[in-house]
C-alpha positions as a Markdown table, in Angstrom:
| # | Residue | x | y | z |
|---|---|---|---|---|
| 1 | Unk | 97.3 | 99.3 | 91.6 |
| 2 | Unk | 98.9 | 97.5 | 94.3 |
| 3 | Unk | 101.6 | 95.4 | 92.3 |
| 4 | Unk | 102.6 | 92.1 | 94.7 |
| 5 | Unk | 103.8 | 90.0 | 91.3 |
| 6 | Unk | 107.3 | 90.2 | 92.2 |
| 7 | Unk | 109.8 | 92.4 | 94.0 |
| 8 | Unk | 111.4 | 93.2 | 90.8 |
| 9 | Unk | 108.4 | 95.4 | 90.1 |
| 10 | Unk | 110.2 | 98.6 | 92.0 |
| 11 | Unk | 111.4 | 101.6 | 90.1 |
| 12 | Unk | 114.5 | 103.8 | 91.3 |
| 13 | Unk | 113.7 | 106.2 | 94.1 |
| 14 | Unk | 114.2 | 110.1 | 93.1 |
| 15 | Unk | 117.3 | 109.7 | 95.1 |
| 16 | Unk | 118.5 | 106.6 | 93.8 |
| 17 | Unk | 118.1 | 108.6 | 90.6 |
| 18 | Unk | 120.2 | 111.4 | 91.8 |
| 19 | Unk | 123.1 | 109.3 | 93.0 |
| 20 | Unk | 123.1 | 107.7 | 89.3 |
| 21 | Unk | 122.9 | 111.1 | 87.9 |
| 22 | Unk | 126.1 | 111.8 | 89.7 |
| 23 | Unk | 127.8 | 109.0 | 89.6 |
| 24 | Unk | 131.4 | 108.8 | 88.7 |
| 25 | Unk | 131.7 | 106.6 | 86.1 |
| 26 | Unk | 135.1 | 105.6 | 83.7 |
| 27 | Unk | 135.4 | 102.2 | 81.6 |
| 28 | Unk | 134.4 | 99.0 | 83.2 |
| 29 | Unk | 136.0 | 96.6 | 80.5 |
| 30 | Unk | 139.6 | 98.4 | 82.3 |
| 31 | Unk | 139.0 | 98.4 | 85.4 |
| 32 | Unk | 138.7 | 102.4 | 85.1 |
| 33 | Unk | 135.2 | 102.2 | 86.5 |
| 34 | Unk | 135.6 | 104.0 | 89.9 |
| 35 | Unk | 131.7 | 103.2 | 91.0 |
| 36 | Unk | 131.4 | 99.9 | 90.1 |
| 37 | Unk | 134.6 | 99.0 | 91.4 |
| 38 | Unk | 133.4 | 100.0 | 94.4 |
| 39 | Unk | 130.2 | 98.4 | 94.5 |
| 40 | Unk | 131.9 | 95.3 | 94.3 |
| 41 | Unk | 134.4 | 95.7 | 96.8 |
| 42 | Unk | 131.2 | 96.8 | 99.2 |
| 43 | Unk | 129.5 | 93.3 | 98.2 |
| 44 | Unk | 132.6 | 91.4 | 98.7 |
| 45 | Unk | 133.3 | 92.6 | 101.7 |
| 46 | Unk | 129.6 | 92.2 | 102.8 |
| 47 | Unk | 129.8 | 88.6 | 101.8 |
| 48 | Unk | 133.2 | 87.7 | 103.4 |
| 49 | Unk | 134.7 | 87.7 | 100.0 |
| 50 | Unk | 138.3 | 88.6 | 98.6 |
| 51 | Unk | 136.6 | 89.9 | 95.1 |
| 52 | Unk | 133.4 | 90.5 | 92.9 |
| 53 | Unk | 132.4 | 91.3 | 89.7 |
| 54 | Unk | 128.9 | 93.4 | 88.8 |
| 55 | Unk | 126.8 | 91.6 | 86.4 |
| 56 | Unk | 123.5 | 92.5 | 84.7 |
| 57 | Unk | 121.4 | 89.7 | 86.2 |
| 58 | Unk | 121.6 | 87.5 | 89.1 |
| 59 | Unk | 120.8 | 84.6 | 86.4 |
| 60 | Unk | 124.1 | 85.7 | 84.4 |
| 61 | Unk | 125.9 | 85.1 | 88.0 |
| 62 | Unk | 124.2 | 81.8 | 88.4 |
| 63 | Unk | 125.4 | 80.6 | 85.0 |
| 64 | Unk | 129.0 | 81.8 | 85.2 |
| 65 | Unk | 128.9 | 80.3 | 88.6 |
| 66 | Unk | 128.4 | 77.1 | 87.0 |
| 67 | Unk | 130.6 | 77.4 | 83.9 |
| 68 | Unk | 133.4 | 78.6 | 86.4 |
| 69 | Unk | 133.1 | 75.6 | 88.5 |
| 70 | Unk | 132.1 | 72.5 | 86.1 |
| 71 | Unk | 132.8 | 71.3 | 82.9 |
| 72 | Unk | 130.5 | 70.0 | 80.7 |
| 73 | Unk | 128.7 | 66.7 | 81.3 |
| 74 | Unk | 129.0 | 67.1 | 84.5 |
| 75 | Unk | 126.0 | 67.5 | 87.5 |
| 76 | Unk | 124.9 | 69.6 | 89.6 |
| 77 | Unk | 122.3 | 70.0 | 92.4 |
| 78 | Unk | 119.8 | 72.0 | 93.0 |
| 79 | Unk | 116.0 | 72.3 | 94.7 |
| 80 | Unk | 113.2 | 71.6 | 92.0 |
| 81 | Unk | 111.6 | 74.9 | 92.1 |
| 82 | Unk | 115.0 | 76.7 | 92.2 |
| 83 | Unk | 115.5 | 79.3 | 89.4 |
| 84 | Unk | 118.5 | 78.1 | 88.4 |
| 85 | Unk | 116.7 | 75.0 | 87.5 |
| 86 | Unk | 113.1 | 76.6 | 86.6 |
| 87 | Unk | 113.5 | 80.1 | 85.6 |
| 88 | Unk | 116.9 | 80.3 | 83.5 |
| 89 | Unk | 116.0 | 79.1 | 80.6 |
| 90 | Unk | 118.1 | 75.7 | 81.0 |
| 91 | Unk | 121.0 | 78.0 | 80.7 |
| 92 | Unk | 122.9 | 75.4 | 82.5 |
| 93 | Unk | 122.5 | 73.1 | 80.6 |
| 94 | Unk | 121.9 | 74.6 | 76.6 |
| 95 | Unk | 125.5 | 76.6 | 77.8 |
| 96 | Unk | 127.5 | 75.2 | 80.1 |
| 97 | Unk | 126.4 | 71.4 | 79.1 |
| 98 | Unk | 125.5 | 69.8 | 82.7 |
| 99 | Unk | 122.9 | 68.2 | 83.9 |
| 100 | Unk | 120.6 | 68.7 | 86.6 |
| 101 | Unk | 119.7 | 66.4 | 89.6 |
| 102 | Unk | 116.5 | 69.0 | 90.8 |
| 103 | Unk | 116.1 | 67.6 | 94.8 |
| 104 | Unk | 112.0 | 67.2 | 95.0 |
| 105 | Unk | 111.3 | 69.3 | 98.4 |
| 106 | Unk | 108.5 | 70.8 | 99.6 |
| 107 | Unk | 109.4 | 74.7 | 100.2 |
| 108 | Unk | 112.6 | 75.0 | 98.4 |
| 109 | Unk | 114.8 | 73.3 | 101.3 |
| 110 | Unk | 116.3 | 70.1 | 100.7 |
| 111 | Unk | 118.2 | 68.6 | 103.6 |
| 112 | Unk | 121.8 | 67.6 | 103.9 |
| 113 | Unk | 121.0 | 63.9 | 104.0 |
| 114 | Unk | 118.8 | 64.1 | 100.6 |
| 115 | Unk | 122.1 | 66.1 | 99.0 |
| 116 | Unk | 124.2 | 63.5 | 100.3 |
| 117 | Unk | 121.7 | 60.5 | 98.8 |
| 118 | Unk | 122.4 | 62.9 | 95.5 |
| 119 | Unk | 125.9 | 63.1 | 94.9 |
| 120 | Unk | 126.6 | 60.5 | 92.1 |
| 121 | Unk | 129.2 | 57.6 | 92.9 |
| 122 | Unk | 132.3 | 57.4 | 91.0 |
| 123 | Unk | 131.4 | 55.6 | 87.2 |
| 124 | Unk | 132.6 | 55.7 | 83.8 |
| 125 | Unk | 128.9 | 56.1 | 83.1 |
| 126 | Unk | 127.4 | 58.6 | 85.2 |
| 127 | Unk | 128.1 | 62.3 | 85.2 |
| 128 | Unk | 130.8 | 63.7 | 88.0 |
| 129 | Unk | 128.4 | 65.6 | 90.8 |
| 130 | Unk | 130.5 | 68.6 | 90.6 |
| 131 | Unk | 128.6 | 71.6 | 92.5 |
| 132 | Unk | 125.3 | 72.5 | 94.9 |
| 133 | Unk | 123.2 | 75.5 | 94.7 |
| 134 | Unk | 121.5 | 76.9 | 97.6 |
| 135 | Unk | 118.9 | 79.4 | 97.2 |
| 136 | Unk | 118.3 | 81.7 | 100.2 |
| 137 | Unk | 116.1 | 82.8 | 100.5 |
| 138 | Unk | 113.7 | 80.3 | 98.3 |
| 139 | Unk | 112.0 | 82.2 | 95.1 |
| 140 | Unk | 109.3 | 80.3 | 93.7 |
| 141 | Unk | 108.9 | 78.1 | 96.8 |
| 142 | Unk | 107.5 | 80.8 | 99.2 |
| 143 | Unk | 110.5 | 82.7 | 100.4 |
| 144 | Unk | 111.8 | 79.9 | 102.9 |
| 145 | Unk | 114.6 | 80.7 | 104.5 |
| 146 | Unk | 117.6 | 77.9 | 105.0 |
| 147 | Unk | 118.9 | 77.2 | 108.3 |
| 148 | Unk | 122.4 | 77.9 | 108.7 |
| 149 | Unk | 123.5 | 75.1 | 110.6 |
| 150 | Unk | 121.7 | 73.0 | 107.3 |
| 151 | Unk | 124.0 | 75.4 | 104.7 |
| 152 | Unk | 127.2 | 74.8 | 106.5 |
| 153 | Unk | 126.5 | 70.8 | 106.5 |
| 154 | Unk | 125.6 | 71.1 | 102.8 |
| 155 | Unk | 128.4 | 73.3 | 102.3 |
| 156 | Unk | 130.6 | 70.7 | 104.1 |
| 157 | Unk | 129.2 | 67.4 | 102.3 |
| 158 | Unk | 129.9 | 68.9 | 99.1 |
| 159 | Unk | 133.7 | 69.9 | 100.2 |
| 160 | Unk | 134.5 | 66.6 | 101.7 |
| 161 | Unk | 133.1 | 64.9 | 97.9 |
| 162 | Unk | 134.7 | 67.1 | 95.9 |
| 163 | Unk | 131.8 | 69.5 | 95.2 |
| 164 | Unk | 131.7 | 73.1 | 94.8 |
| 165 | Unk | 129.1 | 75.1 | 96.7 |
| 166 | Unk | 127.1 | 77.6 | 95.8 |
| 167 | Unk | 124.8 | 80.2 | 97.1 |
| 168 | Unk | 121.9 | 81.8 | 95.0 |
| 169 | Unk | 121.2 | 85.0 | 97.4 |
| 170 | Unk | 119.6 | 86.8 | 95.2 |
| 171 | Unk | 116.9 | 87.5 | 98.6 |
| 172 | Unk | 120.1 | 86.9 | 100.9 |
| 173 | Unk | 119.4 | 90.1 | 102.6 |
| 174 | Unk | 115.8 | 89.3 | 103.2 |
| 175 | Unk | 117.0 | 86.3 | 105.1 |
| 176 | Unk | 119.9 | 88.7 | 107.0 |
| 177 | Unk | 116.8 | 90.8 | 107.9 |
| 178 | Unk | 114.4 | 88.1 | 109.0 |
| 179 | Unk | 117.3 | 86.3 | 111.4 |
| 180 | Unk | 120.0 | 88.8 | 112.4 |
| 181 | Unk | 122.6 | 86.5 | 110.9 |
| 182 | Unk | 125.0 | 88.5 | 108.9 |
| 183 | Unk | 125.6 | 87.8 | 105.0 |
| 184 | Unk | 129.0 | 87.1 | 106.0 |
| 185 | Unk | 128.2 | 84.4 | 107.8 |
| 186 | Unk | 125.6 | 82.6 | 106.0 |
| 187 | Unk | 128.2 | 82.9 | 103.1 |
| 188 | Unk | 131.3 | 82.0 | 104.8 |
| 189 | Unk | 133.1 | 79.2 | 103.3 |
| 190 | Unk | 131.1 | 78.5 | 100.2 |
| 191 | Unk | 133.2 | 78.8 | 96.7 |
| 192 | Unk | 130.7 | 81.4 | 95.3 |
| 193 | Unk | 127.8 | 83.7 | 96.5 |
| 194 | Unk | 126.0 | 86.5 | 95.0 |
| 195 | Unk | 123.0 | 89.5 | 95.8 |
| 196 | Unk | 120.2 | 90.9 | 93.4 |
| 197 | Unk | 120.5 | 94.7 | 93.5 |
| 198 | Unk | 117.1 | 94.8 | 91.7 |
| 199 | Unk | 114.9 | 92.9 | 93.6 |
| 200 | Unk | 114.1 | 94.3 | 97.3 |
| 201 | Unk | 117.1 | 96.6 | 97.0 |
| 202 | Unk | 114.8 | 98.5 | 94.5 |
| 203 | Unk | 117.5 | 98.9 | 91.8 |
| 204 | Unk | 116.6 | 98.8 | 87.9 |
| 205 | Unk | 119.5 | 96.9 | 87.1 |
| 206 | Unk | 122.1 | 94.1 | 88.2 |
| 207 | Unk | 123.5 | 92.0 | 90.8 |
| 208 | Unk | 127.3 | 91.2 | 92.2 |
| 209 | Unk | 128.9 | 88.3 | 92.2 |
| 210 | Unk | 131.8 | 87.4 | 94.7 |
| 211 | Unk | 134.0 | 84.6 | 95.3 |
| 212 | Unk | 138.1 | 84.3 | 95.3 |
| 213 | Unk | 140.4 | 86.4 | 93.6 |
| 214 | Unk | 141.0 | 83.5 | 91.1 |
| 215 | Unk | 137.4 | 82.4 | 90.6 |
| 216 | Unk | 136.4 | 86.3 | 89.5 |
| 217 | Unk | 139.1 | 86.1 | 87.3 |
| 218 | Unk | 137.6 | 83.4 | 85.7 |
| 219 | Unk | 133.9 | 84.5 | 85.8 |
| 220 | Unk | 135.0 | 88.2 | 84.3 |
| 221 | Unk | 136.2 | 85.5 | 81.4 |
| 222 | Unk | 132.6 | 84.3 | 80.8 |
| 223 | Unk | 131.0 | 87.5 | 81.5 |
| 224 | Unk | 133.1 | 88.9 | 78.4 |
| 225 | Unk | 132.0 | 85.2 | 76.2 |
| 226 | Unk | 128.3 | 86.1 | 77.4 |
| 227 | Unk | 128.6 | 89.8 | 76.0 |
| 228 | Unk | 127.8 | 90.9 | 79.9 |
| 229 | Unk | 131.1 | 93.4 | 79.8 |
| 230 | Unk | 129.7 | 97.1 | 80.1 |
| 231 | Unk | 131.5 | 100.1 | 80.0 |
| 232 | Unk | 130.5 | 103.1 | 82.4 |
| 233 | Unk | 128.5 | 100.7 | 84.2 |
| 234 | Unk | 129.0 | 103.1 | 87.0 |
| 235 | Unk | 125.7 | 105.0 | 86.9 |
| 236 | Unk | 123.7 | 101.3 | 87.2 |
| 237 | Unk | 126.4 | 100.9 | 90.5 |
| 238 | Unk | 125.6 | 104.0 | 91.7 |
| 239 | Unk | 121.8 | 102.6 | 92.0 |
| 240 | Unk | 123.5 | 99.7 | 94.0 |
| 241 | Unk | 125.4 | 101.5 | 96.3 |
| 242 | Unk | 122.8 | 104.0 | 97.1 |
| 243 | Unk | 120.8 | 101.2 | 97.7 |
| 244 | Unk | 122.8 | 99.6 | 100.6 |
| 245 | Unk | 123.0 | 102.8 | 102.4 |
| 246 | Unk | 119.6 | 103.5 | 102.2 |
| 247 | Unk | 117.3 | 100.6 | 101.6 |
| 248 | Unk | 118.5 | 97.9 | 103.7 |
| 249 | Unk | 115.8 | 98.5 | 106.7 |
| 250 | Unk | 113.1 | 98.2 | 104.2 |
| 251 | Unk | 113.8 | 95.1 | 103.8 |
| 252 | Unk | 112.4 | 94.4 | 107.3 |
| 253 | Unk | 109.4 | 96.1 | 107.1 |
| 254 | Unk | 108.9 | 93.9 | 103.6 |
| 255 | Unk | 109.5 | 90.9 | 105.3 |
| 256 | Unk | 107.0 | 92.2 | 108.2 |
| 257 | Unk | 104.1 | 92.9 | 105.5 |
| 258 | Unk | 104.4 | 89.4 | 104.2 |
| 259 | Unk | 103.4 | 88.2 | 107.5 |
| 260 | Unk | 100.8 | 91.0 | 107.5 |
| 261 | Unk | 99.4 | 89.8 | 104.5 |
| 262 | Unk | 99.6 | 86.1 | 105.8 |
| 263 | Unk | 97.5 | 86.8 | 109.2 |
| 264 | Unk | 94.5 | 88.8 | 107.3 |
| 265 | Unk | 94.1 | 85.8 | 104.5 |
| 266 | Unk | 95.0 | 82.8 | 106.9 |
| 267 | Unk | 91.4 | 82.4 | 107.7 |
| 268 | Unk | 89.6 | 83.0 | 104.7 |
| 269 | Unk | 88.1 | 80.0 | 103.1 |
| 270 | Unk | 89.4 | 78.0 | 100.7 |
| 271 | Unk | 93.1 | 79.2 | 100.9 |
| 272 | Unk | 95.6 | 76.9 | 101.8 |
| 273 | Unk | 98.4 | 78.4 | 103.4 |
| 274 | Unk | 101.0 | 76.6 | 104.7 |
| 275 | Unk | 102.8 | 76.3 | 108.4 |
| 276 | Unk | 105.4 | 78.5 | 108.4 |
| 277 | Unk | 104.2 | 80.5 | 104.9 |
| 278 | Unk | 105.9 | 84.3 | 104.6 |
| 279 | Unk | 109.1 | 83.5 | 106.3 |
| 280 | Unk | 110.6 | 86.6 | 104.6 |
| 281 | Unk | 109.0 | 89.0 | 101.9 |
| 282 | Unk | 107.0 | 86.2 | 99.6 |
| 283 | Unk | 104.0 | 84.3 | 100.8 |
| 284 | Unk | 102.8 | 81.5 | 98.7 |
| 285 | Unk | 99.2 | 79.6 | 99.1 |
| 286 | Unk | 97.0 | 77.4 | 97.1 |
| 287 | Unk | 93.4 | 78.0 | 95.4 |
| 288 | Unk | 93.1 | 74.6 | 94.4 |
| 289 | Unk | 90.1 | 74.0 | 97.5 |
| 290 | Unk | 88.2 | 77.1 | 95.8 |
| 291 | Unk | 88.0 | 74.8 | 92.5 |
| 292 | Unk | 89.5 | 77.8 | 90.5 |
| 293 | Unk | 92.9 | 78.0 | 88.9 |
| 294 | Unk | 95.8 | 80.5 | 90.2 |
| 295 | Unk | 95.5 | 82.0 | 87.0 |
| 296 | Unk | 91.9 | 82.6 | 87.1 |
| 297 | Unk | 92.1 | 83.6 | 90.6 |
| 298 | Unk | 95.0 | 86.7 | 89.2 |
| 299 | Unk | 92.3 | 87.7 | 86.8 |
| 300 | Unk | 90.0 | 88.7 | 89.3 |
| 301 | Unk | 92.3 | 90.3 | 92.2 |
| 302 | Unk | 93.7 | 92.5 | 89.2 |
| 303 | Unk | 90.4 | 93.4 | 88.4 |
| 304 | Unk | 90.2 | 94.8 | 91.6 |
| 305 | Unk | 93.9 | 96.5 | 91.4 |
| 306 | Unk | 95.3 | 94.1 | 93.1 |
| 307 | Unk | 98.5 | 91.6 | 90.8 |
| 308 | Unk | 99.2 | 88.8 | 92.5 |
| 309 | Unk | 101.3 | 86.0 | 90.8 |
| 310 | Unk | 100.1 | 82.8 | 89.2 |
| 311 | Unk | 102.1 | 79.8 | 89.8 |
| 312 | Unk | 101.3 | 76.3 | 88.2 |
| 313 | Unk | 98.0 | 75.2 | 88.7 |
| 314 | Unk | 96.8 | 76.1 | 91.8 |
| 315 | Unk | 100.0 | 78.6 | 93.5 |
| 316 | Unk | 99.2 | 82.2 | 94.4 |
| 317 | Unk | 102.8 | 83.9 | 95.0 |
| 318 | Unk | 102.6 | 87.8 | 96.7 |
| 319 | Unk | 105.9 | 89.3 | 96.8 |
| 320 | Unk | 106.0 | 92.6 | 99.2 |
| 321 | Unk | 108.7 | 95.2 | 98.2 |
| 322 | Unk | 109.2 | 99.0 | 99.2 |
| 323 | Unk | 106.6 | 100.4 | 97.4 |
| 324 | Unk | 104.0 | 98.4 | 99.0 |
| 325 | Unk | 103.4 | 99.9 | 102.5 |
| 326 | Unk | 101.1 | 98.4 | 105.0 |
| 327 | Unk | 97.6 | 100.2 | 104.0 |
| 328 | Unk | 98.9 | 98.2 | 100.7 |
| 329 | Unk | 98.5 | 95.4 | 102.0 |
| 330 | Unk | 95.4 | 95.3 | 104.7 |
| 331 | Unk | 93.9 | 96.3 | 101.2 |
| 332 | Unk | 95.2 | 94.0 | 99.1 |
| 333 | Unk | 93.8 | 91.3 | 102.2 |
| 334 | Unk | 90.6 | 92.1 | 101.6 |
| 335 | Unk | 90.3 | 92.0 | 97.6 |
| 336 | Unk | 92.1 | 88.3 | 98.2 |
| 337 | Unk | 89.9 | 87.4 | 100.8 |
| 338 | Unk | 86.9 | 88.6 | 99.1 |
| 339 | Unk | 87.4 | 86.9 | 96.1 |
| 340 | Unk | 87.8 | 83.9 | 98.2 |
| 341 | Unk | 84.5 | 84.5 | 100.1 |
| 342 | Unk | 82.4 | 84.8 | 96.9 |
| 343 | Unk | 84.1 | 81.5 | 95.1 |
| 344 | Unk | 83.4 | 79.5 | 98.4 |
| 345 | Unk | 80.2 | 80.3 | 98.5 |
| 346 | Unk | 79.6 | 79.5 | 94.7 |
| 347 | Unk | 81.1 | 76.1 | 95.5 |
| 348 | Unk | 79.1 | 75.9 | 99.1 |
């Protein structure tokens, strides 16, 4: 089968294994960890950071993020198909109490004028607007990937009102990979930032969060109120540091079978695909013209060994990873535009 549902679908190479095998490990909980403390300098480092802190999931970073830097009953801003706001299980608000003010956009990217519109004017009755998340690149949107003349005005608004800013990279690499800009830079100057190790990194486990000295201090507190503290959590860092020596070019050639994928399917009737689609290693389009629903539509590429990923209604996501090479995907292109082919002509 040739598995596009998510990137999160990859399994440790034999010498990821090996490295985890090996790893040095002691006890995270003291700061006796030698691997994972590591790992985390290596991310904060990559992200222009002073510290970091490994968690288990990049959605445990986005909630501490948020309990670090609100209080509750306060808001905070995000895109409406974020997964902080989507795919988190309202963690943000069932834990940390705020509320959400979700920016409608069409790909994920909100601009710095509709943040501005957002942040809430002083009142007695309204919450305080108290942080912005950013989410490069996009998840369920299609893998857009943010400007960074946009994130450094969004990241500026929010300063100048009092916000904190946040950056959901969870696919920050794919967008280092699809624009040369470094993570450092697209991070620079934002209160909090963070990378997936088990999404195109190819991990099983985890993702590091980074910020000031004094904001990990304070999201190590949560991650202990959470029950995320580990002990020789080395062997999961190992996975993570392997990774970044050896994985980081894949992400490229990911990126580059999106686009594949895009250009075999952008003709084939009754898929809408938008301008601009597969900006990094998702591509997102619509069955809605083929009068079938992105669930049915699922049903019958796996049928063929092909998963794709249902969306709402109508929304086919495909999400390329490292084991998907490019005979993956001129295949996987013709069981997509073959299903297309026979419901268009059903319809026609």
């Amino acid at each position: 089968m040739i598995d596009l549902f998510s990137d999160t679908q990859t399994r440790p190479t034999a010498g990821m294994r090996a490295a985890m095998a090996a790893a040095e490990v002691g006890d995270e909980q003291s700061d006796s960890d030698p691997t994972t403390l590591a790992l985390c300098a290596r991310v904060a480092g990559l992200l222009g950071f002073e510290a970091g802190v490994f968690m288990p999931s990049g959605t445990m970073c986005n909630l501490v993020s948020v309990l670090v830097q609100t209080r509750p009953g306060d808001e905070i801003v995000v895109d409406d198909q974020s997964h902080i706001y989507n795919t988190e299980a309202a963690g943000s608000a069932a834990i940390a109490g705020v509320s959400v003010a979700a920016l409608k956009t069409p790909a994920g990217v909100y601009t710095p004028e509709a943040f501005e519109a957002a942040i809430r004017p002083t009142g007695r009755t309204a919450p305080r607007s108290a942080l912005v998340s950013i989410e490069q690149t996009t998840s369920f949107s299609g893998g857009s990937v943010w400007a960074l003349a946009d994130m450094r005005r969004i990241r500026d608004i929010a300063h100048g009102r009092g916000l904190k800013a946040h950056i959901d990279g969870a696919r920050l690499l794919n967008a280092v990979a699809a624009t040369g800009i470094s993570a450092q830079d697209y991070a620079e100057g934002f209160d909090s930032a963070w990378i997936d190790l088990s999404k195109g990194l190819g991990c099983p486990v985890g993702a590091v969060l980074c910020g000031s000295q004094t904001f990990i201090t304070e999201a190590w507190r949560w991650k202990y109120r959470l029950g995320g503290a580990m002990r020789q959590s080395g062997i999961l860092a190992a996975a993570g540091l392997y990774a970044l020596d050896h994985h980081i070019d894949q992400l490229g050639r990911d990126n580059a079978n999106a686009g594949l994928l895009r250009d075999r399917i952008a003709d084939a009737p009754g898929l809408a695909i938008d301008a601009g689609a597969a900006q990094s290693n998702i591509l997102c389009f619509s069955v809605e013209p083929l009068g079938v629903t992105a669930a049915d539509f699922a049903k019958a590429c796996l049928a063929d060994a092909v998963r794709v990923r249902a969306i709402g209604a109508y929304q086919i996501r495909a999400t390329t990873h490292l084991e998907v090479d490019a005979a993956d995907i001129l295949r996987a292109a013709t069981v997509i535009r073959a299903e297309a082919e026979r419901l268009s002509a059903k319809r026609g």
